[in-house]
N, C-alpha and C positions, 0 to 999 in steps of 0.2 A: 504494500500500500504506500503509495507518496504522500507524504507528508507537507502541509501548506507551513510555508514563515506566517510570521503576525500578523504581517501588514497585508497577508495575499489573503490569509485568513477574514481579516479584517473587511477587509472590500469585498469579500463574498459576501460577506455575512450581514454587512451593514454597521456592524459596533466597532467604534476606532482604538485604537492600540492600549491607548492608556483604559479603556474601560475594559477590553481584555484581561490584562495584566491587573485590576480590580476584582475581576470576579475570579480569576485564577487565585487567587491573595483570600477571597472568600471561600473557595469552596464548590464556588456554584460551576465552573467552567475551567478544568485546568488544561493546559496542555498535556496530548498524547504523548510527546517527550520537552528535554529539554537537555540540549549538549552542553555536557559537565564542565567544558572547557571555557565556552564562548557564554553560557550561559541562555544562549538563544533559546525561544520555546516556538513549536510547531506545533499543528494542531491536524489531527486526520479529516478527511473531505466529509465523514460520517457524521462526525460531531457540527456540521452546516446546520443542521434540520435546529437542534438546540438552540444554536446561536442566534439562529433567525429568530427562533420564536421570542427572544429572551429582548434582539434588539425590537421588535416588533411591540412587546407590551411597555420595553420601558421606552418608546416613541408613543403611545396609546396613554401610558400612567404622566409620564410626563409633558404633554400639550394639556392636559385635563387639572393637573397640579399649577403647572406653570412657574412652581419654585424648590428649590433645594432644601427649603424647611421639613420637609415631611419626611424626605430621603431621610438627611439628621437625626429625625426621631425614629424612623423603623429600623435604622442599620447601627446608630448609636455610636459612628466614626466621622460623620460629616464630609464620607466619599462620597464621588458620584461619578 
């Protein structure tokens, strides 16, 4: 199986790097590897279907919200 980088990951998917590297740091989304060396993380073409859905509700929670206050309170880090 080929393996996508971040950024190629990224642009499939809709969610840009730094919210990647967010949710991989949470839990919710890690990378299928990550070279020991360089530290880079890839992510397999499978894990698309997730990704979308994930940038799809937080494009859908966030036009409806319209601010980072609420993130703040459900996530209790003040990422986003």
């Amino acid at each position: 199986m080929r393996l996508l980088t971040i950024g190629a990951f990224g642009r499939a998917s809709g969610l840009t790097v730094k919210a990647l590297r967010i949710y991989a740091d949470l839990g919710l989304l890690r990378p299928a590897a990550v070279d020991p060396d360089s530290g880079y993380r890839y992510y397999a073409p499978d894990q698309l279907e997730l990704a979308r859905l994930v940038a799809r509700l937080r494009r859908t929670w966030w036009t409806r919200v319209g601010s980072t206050r609420p993130w703040r309170w459900r996530t209790g880090n003040g990422r986003c």
